[in-house]
C-alpha positions as CSV (number, residue, x, y, z in Angstrom):
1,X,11.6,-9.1,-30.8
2,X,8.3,-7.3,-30.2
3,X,7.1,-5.5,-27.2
4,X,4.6,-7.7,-26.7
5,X,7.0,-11.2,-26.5
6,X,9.6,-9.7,-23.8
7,X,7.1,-8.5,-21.9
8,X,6.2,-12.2,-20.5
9,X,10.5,-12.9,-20.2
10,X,10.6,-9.9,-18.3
11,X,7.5,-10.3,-15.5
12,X,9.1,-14.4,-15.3
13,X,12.8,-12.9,-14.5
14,X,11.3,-10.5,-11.7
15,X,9.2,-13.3,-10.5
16,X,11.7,-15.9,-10.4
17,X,15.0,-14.7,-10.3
18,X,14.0,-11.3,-8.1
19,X,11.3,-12.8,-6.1
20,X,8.6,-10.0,-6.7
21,X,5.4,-10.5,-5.4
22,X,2.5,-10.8,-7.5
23,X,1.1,-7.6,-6.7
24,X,4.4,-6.2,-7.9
25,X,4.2,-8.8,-11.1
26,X,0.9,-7.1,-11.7
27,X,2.1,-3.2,-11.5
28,X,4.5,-4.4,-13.7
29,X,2.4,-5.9,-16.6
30,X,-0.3,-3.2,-16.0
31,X,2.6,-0.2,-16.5
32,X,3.9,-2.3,-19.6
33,X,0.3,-2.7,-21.0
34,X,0.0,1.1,-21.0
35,X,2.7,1.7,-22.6
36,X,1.9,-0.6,-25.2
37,X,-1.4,0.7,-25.6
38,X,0.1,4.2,-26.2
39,X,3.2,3.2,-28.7
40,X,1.9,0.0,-30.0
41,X,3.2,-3.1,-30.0
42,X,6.7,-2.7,-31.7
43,X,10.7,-4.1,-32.4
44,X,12.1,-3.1,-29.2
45,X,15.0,-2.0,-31.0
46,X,12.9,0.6,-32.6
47,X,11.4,2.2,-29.4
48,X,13.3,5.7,-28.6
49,X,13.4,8.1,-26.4
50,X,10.5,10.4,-27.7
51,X,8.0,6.9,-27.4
52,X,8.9,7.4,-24.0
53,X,8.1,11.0,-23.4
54,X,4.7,10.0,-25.5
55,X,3.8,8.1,-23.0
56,X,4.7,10.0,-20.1
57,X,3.2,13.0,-21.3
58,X,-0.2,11.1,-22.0
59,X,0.3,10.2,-18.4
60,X,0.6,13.6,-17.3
61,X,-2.7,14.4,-19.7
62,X,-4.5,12.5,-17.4
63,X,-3.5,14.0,-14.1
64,X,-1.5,11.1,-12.8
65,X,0.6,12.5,-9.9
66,X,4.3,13.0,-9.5
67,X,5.1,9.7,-7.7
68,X,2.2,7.7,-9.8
69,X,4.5,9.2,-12.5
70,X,7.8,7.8,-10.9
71,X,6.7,4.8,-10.1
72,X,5.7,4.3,-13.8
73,X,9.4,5.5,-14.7
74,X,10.8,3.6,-12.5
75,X,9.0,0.1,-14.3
76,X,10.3,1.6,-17.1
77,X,13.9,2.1,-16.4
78,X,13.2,-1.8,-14.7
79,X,12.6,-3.0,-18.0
80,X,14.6,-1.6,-20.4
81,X,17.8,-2.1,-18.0
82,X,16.3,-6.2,-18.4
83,X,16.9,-5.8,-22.3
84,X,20.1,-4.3,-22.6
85,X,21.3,-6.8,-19.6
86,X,20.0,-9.6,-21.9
87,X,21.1,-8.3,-25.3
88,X,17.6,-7.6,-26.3
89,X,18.0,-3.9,-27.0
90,X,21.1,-2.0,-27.8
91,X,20.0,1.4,-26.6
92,X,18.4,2.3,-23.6
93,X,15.5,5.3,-24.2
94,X,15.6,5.7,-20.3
95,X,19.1,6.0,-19.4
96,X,18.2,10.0,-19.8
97,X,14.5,10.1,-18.1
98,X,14.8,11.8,-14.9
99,X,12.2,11.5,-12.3
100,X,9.6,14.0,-11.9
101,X,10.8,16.5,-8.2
102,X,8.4,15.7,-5.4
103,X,8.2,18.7,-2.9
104,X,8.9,17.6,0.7
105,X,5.4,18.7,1.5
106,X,3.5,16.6,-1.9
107,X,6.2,13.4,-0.3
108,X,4.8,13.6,3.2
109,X,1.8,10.8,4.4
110,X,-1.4,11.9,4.4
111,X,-3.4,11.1,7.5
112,X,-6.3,11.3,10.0
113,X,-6.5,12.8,13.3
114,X,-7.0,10.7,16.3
115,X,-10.2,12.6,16.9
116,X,-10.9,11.7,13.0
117,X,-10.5,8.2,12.8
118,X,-12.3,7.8,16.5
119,X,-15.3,9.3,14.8
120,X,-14.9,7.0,11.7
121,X,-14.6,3.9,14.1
122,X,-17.8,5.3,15.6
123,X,-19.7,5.4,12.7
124,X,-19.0,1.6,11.4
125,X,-19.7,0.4,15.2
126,X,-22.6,-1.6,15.4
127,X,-24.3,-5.4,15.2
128,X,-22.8,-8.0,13.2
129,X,-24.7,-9.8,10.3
130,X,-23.1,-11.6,7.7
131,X,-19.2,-11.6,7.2
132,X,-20.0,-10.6,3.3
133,X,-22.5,-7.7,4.7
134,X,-20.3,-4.8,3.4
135,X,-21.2,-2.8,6.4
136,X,-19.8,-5.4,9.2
137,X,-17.2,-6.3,6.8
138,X,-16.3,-3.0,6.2
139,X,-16.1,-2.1,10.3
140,X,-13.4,-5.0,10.9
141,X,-11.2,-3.9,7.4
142,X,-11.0,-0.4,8.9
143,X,-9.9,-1.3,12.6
144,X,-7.6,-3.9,10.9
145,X,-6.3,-1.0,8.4
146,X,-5.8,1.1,11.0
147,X,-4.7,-1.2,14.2
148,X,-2.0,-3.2,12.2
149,X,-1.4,-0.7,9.5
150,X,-0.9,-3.8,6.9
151,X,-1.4,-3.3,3.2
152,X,-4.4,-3.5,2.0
153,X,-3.0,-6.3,-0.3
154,X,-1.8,-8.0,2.9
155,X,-5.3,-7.7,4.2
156,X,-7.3,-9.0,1.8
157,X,-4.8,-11.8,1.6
158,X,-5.6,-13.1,5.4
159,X,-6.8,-16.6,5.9
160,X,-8.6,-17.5,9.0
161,X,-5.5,-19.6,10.4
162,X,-3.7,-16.4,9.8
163,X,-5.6,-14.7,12.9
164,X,-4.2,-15.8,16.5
165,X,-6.9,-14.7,19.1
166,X,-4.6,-15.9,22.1
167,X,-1.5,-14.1,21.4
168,X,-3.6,-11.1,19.5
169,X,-1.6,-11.3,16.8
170,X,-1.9,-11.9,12.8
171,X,0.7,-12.9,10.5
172,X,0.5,-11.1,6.6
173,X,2.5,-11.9,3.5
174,X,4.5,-8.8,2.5
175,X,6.5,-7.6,-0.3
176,X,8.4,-10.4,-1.9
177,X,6.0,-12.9,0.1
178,X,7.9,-12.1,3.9
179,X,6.2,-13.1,6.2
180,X,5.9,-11.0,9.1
181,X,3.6,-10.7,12.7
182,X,1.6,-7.8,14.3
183,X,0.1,-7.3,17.2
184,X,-3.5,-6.6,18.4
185,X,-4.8,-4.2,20.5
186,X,-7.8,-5.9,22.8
187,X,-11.1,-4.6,21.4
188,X,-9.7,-5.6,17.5
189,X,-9.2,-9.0,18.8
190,X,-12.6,-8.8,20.8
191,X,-14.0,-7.9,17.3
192,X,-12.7,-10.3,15.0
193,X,-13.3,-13.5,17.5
194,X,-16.8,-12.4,17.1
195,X,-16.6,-12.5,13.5
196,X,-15.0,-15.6,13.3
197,X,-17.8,-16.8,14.9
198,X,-19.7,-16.1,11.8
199,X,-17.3,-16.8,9.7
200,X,-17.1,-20.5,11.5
201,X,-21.2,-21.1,11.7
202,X,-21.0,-19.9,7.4
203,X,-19.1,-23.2,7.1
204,X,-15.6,-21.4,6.7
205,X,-12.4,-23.3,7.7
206,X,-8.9,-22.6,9.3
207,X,-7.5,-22.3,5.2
208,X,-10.6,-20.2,3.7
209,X,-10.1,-16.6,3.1
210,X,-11.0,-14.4,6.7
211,X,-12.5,-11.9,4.2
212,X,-15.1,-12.8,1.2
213,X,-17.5,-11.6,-1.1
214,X,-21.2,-12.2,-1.6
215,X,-20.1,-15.5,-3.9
216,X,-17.8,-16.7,-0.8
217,X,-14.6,-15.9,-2.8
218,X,-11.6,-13.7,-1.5
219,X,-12.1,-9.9,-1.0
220,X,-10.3,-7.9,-3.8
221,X,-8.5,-4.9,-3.0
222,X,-10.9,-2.5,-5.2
223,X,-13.9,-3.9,-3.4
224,X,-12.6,-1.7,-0.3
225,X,-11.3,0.6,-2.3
226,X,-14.8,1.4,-3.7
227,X,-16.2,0.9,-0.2
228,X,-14.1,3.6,1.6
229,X,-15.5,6.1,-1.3
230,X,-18.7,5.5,-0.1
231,X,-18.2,6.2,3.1
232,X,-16.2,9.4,2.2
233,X,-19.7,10.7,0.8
234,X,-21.5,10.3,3.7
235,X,-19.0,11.6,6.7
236,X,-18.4,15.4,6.2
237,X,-15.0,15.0,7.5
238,X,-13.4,13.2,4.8
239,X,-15.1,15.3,2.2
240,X,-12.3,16.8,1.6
241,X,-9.2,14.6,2.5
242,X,-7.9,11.6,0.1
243,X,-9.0,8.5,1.7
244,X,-7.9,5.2,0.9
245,X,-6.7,2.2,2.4
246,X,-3.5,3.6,2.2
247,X,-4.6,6.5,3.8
248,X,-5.3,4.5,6.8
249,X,-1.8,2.9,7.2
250,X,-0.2,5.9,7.2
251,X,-2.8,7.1,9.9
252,X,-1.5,4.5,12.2
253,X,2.1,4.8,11.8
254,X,1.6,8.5,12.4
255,X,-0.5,8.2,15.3
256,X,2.3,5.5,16.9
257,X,5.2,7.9,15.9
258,X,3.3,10.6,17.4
259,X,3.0,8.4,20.9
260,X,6.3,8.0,20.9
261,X,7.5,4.4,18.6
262,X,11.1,4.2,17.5
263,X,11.4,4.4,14.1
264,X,13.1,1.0,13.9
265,X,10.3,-0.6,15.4
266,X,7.9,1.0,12.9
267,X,10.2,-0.1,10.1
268,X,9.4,-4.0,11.6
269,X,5.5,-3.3,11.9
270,X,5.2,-1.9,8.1
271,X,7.3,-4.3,6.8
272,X,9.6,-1.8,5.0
273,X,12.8,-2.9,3.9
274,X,14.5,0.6,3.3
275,X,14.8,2.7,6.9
276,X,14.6,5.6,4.8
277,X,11.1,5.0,3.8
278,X,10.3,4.7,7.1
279,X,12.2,8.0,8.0
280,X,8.7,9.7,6.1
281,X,6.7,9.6,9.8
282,X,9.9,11.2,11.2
283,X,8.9,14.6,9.3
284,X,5.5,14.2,9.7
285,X,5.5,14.7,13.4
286,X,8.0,17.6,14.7
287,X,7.3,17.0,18.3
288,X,10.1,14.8,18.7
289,X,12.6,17.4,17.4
290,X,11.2,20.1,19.3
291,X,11.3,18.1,22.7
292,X,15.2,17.3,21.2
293,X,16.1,20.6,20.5
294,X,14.2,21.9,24.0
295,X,16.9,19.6,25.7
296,X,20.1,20.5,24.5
297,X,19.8,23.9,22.6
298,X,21.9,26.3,24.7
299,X,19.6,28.6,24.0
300,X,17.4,26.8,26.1
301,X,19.1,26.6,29.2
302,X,20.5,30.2,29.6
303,X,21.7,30.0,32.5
């Protein structure tokens, strides 16, 4: 069989057997098309282990970083591991492709200080016009980023019956569609009950998406994306800091670590399913271990 007709067999099994979302479904076929692209379509039988390190090195030619690199290995080791299962291939090329190391310091969330995203919040504060005006849009994505620390996926995904103004909460569709609630601090809800308003006198309804475009269809993640880099141009203190919508999770689940949230709560809010991933805003904020190690050190308490 060629590369090209497992391919479709493979993103229906993780769909429908595993449950993937379809933003997984699409990193998936978009990892898969790359490699394609590089080795061409082919017998799978006849792809080997230096195909592979083709492609990763091509990768690695174009700067891709050392978890963008994993995560492509791990698609890889994914797929393959879905022939062999299903007597497609005989050999597996990745059984012997190790992951690329990731220092502790290149694994730790990037983030903004509290004074940072303050100023930020600052900056996007001002009158409402239309709910496609990328400004106004643009000042209730980043309080949302930050205040719920949802996906940006999980954002752009919101319909309007999705938003509860009288319990200040909104409910997202996760990883492998879970559903999941988060609460609101006062002045988000205060903001986005005024922009339902507009979003209500535009002739939206409970099931339209709370987010649109100048054509009234769903906000697409790369619409922020390219929006954020605009905004990176203009306020000096990003002009040197990675900032993404990603960027903006992590600042929150830093910022609520660093006030004091159990780890197991902040596992529930960010909807990860591994405590370990979680365990990341552990390191990133040593004030806990110091105030730990102040308590029952011996050193400490000499006397």
């Amino acid at each position: 069989m060629l590369l090209s007709e497992i391919i479709p067999e493979f993103l229906l099994a993780k769909e429908v057997e595993e449950g993937c979302s379809l933003n997984t479904i699409k990193g998936y076929k978009h990892d898969l098309s790359l490699l394609m692209k590089c080795i061409e379509d082919q017998p799978i039988e006849k792809i080997q282990r230096f195909h592979i390190r083709k492609f990763l090195s091509k990768l690695h030619q174009k700067n891709y970083t050392k978890s963008g690199l994993a995560r492509k290995i791990a698609c890889l080791k994914s797929f393959f591991r879905f022939c062999e299962e299903n007597d497609i291939c005989e050999k597996n090329p990745m059984k012997s492709i190790k992951n690329p190391k990731i220092r502790a310091e290149e694994a730790l969330p990037k983030y903004l200080s509290q004074e940072e995203i303050q100023d930020l919040l600052d900056y996007l504060a001002g009158p409402f016009h239309t709910s496609y005006d990328p400004r106004t849009r643009l000042r209730i994505l980043v309080r949302l980023m930050y205040a719920t620390m949802a996906r940006i996926s999980e954002i752009c995904s919101l319909q309007i019956q999705d938003i509860n103004l009288k319990q200040k909460t909104i409910k997202v569709r996760g990883k492998g569609n879970k559903e999941r609630f988060l609460p609101l601090d006062q002045d988000t809800t205060h903001l986005l009950s005024e922009f339902l308003e507009n979003r209500f006198l535009e002739g939206a309804e409970k099931t339209s998406p709370l987010f649109v475009n100048v054509y009234n269809k769903q906000l697409k993640p790369r619409v922020v994306q390219k929006d954020l880099q605009k905004i990176k141009q203009t306020l000096s203190f990003l002009q040197n800091k990675k900032f993404t919508p990603h960027i903006l999770r992590h600042t929150g689940a830093t910022h609520l670590r660093q006030n004091g949230m159990d780890l197991s709560e902040l596992q529930d809010i960010l909807g990860h399913s591994n405590p370990n991933t979680t365990r990341i805003y552990a390191k990133n904020d040593i004030s806990h271990l110091k105030t730990s190690y102040s308590k029952f050190h011996p050193l400490e308490h000499p006397d």
